[in-house]
C-alpha positions as CSV (number, residue, x, y, z in Angstrom):
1,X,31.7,105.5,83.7
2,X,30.2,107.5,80.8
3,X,33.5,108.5,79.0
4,X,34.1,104.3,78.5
5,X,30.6,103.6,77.7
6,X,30.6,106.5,74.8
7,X,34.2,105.2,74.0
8,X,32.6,101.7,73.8
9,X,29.9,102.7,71.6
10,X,27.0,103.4,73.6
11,X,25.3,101.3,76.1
12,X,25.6,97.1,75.8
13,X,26.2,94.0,77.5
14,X,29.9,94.1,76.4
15,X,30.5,97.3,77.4
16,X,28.9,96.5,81.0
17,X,31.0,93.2,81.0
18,X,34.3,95.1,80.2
19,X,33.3,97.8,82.6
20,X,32.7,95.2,85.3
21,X,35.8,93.5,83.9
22,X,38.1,96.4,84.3
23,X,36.8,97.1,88.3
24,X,37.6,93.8,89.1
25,X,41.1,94.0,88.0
26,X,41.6,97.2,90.0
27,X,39.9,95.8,92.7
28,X,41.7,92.6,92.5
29,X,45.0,94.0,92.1
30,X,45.0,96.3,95.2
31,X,44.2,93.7,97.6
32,X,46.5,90.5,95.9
33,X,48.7,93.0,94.5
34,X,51.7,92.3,96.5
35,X,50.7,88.8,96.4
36,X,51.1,88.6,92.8
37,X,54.6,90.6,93.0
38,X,55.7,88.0,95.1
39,X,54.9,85.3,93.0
40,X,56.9,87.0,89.9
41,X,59.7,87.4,92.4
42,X,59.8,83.5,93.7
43,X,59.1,82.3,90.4
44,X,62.6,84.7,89.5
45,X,64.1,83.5,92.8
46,X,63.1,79.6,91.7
47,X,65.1,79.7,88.2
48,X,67.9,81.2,89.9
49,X,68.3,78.3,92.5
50,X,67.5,75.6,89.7
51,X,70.6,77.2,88.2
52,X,72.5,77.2,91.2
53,X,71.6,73.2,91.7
54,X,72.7,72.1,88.6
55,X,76.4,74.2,89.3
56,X,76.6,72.7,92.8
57,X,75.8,69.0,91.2
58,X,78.4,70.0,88.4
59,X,80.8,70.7,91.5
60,X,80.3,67.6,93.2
61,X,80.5,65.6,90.0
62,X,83.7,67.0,89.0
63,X,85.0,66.5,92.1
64,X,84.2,62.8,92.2
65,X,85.5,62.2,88.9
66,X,88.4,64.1,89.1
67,X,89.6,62.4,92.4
68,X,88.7,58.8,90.6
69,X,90.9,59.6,87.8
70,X,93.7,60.6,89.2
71,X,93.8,59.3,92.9
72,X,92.7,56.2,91.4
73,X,91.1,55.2,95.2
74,X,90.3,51.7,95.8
75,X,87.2,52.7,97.3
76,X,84.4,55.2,96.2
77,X,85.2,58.5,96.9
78,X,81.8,59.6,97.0
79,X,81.0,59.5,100.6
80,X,84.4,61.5,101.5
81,X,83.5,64.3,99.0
82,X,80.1,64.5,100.6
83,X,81.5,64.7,103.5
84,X,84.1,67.2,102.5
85,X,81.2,69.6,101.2
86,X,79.7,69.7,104.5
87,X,82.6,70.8,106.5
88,X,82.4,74.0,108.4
89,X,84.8,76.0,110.4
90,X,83.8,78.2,113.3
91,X,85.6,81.7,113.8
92,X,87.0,82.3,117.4
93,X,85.2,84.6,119.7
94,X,85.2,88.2,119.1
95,X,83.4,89.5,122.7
96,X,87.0,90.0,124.0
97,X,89.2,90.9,120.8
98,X,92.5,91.2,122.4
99,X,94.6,87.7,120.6
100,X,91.9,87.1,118.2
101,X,94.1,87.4,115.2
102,X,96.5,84.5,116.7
103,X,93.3,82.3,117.5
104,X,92.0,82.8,114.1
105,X,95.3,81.7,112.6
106,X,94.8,78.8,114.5
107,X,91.3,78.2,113.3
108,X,92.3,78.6,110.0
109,X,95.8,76.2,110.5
110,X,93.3,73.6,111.7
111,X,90.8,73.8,108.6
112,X,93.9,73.6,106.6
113,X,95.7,70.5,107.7
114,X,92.2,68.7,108.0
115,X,91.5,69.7,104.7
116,X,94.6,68.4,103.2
117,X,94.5,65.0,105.3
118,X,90.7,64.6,103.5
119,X,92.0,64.8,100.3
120,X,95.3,62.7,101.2
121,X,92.8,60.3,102.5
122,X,90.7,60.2,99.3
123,X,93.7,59.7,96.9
124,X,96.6,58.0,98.3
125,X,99.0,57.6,95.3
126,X,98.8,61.4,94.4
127,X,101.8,64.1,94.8
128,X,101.6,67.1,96.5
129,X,101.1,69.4,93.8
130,X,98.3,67.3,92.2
131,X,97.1,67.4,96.5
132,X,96.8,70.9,96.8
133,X,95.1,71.3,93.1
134,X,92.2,69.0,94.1
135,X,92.0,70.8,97.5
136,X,91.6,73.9,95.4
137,X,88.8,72.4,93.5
138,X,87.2,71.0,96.4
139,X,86.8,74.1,97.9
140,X,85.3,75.8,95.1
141,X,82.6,72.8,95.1
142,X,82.1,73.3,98.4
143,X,82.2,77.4,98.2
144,X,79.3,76.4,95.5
145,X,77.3,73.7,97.8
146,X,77.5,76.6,100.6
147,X,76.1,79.1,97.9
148,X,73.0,77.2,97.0
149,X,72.4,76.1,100.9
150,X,72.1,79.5,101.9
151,X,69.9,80.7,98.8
152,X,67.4,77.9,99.2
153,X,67.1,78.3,103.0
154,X,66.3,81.9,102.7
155,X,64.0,81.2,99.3
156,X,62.0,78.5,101.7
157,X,62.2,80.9,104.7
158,X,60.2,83.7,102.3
159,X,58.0,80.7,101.2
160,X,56.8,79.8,104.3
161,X,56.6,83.3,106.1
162,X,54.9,84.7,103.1
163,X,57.4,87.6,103.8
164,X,57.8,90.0,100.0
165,X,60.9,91.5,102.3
166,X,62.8,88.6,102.6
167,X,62.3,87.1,98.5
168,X,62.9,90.9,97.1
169,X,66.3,91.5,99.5
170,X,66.7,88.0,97.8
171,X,66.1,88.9,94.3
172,X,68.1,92.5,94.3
173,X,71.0,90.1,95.7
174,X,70.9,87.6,93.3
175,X,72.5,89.2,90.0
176,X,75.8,89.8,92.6
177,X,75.5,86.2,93.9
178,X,75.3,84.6,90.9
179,X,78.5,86.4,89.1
180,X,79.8,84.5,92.3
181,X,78.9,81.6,91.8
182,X,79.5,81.1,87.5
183,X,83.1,82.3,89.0
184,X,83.4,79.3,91.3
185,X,81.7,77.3,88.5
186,X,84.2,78.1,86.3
187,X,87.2,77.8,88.4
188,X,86.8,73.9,89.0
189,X,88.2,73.2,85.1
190,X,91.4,75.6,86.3
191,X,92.0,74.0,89.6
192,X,91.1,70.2,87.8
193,X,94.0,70.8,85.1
194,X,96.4,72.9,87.3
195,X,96.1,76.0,84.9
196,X,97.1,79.4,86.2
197,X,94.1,81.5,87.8
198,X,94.0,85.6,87.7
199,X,94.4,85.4,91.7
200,X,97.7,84.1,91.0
201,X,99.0,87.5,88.7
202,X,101.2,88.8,91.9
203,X,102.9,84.9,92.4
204,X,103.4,85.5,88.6
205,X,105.5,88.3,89.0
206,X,107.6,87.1,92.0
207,X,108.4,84.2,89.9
208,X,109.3,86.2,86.6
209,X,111.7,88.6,89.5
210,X,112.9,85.5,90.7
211,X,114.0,83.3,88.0
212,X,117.2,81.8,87.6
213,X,117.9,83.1,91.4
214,X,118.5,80.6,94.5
215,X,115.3,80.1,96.1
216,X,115.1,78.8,99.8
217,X,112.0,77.9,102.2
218,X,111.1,81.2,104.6
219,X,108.0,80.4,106.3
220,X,105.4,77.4,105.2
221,X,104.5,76.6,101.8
222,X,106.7,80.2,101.0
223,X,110.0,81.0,99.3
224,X,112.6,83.9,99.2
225,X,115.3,84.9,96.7
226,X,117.7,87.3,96.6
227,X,117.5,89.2,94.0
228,X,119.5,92.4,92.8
229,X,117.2,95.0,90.9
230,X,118.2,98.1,89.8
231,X,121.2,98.5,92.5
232,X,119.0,97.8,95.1
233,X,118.9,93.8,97.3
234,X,115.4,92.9,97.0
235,X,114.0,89.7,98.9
236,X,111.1,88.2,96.4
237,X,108.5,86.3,98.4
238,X,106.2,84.2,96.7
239,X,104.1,80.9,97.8
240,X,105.6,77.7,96.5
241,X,104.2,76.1,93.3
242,X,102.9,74.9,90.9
243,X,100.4,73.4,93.0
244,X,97.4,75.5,94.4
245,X,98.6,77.4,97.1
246,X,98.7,80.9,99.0
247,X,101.4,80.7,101.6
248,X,102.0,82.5,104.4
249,X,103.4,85.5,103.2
250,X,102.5,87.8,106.3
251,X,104.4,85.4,108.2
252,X,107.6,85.5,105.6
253,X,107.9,88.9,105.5
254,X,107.8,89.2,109.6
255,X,110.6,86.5,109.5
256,X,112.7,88.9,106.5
257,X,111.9,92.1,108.6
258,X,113.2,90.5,111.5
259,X,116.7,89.0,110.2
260,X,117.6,92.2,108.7
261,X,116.5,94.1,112.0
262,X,114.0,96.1,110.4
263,X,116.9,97.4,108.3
264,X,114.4,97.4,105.0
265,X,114.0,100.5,103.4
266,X,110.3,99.8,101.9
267,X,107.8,96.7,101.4
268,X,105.9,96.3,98.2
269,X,103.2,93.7,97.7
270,X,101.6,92.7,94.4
271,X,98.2,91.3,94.1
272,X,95.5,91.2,91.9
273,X,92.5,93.8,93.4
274,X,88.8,94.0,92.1
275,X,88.0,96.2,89.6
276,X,85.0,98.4,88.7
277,X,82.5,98.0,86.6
278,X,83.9,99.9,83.6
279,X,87.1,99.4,84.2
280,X,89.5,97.1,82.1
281,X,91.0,93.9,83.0
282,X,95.0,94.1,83.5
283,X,95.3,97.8,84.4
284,X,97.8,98.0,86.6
285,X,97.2,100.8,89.8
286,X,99.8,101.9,92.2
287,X,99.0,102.4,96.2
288,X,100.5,101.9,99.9
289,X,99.1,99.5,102.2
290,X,99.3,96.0,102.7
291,X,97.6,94.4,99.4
292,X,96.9,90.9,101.1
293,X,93.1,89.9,100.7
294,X,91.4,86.8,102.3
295,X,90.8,86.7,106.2
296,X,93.6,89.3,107.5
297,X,96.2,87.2,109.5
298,X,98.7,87.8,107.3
299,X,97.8,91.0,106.3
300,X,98.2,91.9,110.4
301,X,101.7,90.3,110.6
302,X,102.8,92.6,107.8
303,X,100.9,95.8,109.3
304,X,102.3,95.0,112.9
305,X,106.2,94.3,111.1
306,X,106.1,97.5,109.5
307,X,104.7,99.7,112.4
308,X,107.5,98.5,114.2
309,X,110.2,99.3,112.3
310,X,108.7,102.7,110.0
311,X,108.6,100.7,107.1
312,X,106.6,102.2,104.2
313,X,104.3,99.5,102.4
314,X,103.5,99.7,98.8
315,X,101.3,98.0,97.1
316,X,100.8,97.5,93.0
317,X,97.2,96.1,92.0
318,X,96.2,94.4,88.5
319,X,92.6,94.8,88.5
320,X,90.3,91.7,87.7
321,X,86.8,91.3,88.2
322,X,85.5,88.0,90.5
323,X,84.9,86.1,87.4
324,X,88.9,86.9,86.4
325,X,89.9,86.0,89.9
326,X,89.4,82.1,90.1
327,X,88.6,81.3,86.2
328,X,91.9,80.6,83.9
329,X,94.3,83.5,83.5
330,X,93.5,86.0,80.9
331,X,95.8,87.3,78.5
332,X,95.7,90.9,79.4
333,X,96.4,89.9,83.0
334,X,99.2,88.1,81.6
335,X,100.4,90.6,80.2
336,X,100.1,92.7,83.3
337,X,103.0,90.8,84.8
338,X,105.8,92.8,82.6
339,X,104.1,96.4,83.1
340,X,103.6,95.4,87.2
341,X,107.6,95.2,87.2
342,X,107.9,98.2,85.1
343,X,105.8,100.3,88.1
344,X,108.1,98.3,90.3
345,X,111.5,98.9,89.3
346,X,110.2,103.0,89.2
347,X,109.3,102.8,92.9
348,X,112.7,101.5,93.6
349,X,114.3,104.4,91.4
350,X,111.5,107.0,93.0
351,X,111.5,105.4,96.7
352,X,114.6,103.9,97.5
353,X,118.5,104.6,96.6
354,X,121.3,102.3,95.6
355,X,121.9,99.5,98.2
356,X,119.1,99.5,100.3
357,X,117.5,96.5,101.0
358,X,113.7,96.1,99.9
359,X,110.7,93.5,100.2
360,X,108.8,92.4,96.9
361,X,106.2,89.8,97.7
362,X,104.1,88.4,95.0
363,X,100.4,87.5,96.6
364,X,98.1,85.1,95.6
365,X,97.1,81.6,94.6
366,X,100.0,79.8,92.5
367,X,98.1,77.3,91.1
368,X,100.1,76.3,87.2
369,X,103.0,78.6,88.0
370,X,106.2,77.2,88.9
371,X,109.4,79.1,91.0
């Protein structure tokens, strides 16, 4: 203590007190230390989930008022949206895998049609389009309700237990789950006004290869056309629009395989793909594989066609971040479109020779984009 006390001054009752003072601290700080890092952290944790309240009430208001004005219910659809928010859907079992693809299809037929019949129920008078583009934005509300469920249970949980592992997993996680959820924030004013989302850059080409071509229903909520490119007889899948929508285009491109007896000389898929940090929005990036995202039925059905008959898969990938994925379409993914069918037509030329038969499917929600 003598190199503080001469620092100090020389001997006094203030430099005792800040002497005293200053073992305390230390004294204090290595028995409540962690207790006091785990207060910063659940105060950090707390503004977080106040944040991710006010977007899940956002949610639920938009929802309500959205479905008010144009449903126009005679009853309140308040209850029904609460209900809606709630709704959960258990995977099948995974202890014996063998079929599990077919019963998750299943599963996720079943979520579907229930889904629809909610919102049918909750506005009567609406058309389909203006259907599917409030079950879009319903399930962004609920993706955000979900969100803010599972943060606050696990906040509480690390309450309770007193448990600094729990609240800092939590708060290293946060910064990722809360680009997430701004994302599904700001997708609700997309699928409110049926605007075009980036998700839906790959049903934005299909429709730019298929314009002014005969279009006819392949599998559900999906269309073909026949389209000549570059010498070559390409089928052009996309789902049907302009109402929020994904089809089934595993399913379509089973069906094309299979009436054409695996005569098809390659598949390419376009989609949009994440992007890393640093990387730009709109760059376009060549592959092979099946570029399908969500849950993987359709993704299998493609896999499992193509096995069977040799057929090379290509994939083309405009890179978006999550934000990009469900908010309004950005310009430079946009403008992505026209250099996605540039990479196309030079993996026909590259790939493929004059009159072969080919498989261009366009993935993707196509929310605001027409056939």
């Amino acid at each position: 203590m003598i190199p503080m006390v001469s620092q100090l001054g020389g001997e006094g009752p203030i430099a005792w007190i800040l002497q005293i003072a200053w073992i305390v601290m230390i004294v204090a700080t290595f028995i409540y230390g962690q207790r006091i890092q785990m207060m910063l952290m659940l105060r950090d944790v707390e503004s977080s989930l106040f944040r991710l309240k006010l977007m899940r009430n956002k949610g639920r208001k938009t929802a309500i008022s959205t479905i008010k004005e144009v449903g126009k219910p005679e009853e309140d659809p308040t209850d029904r949206v609460d209900r809606f928010l709630e709704y959960i859907a258990i995977g099948p079992v995974a202890l014996d895998p063998a079929g599990i693809i077919w019963r998750l299809e299943h599963v996720l037929d079943v979520r579907e049609v229930r889904f629809k019949e909610s919102v049918k129920a909750m506005v009567p008078k609406a058309d389909k389009t203006q259907i599917n583009n409030m079950e879009n934005m319903l399930e962004a509300a609920l993706a955000l309700n979900i969100i803010y469920k599972v943060i606050r249970h696990f906040y509480v949980l690390g309450k309770k237990t007193k448990s600094l592992y729990i609240i800092m997993q939590l708060q290293m996680l946060l910064p990722l789950i809360m680009r997430e959820a701004e994302a599904f924030s700001n997708a609700l004013r997309a699928f409110t006004q049926g605007q075009p989302i980036g998700d839906g850059i790959g049903a934005l080409v299909a429709a730019k290869l298929m314009r002014g071509h005969r279009k006819k229903k392949v599998a559900k909520d999906t269309l073909m056309a026949k389209v000549p490119i570059e010498g070559r007889t390409a089928y052009v899948i996309k789902a049907t629009g302009p109402g929020g929508n994904v089809g089934k285009p595993g399913e379509a491109i089973k069906q094309i395989i299979k009436e054409n007896k695996g005569k098809i000389t390659t598949a390419i898929l376009i989609d949009a793909g994440l992007k890393l940090e640093g990387e730009k929005a709109g760059e376009v990036a060549e592959g092979v594989g099946v570029a399908i995202g969500g849950p993987g039925v359709e993704k299998y059905k493609v896999e499992e066609s193509a096995l069977k008959y040799k057929i090379p898969v290509n994939a083309v990938i405009i890179k978006e971040d999550i934000g990009d994925a469900v908010s309004v379409m950005r310009k430079e993914i946009f403008e992505a479109a026209d250099a996605a069918i540039e990479r196309i037509k030079r993996l026909l030329l590259e790939r493929t020779k004059k009159g072969d038969s080919v498989i261009i499917a366009g993935i993707g929600n196509t929310i605001g984009i027409g056939q």
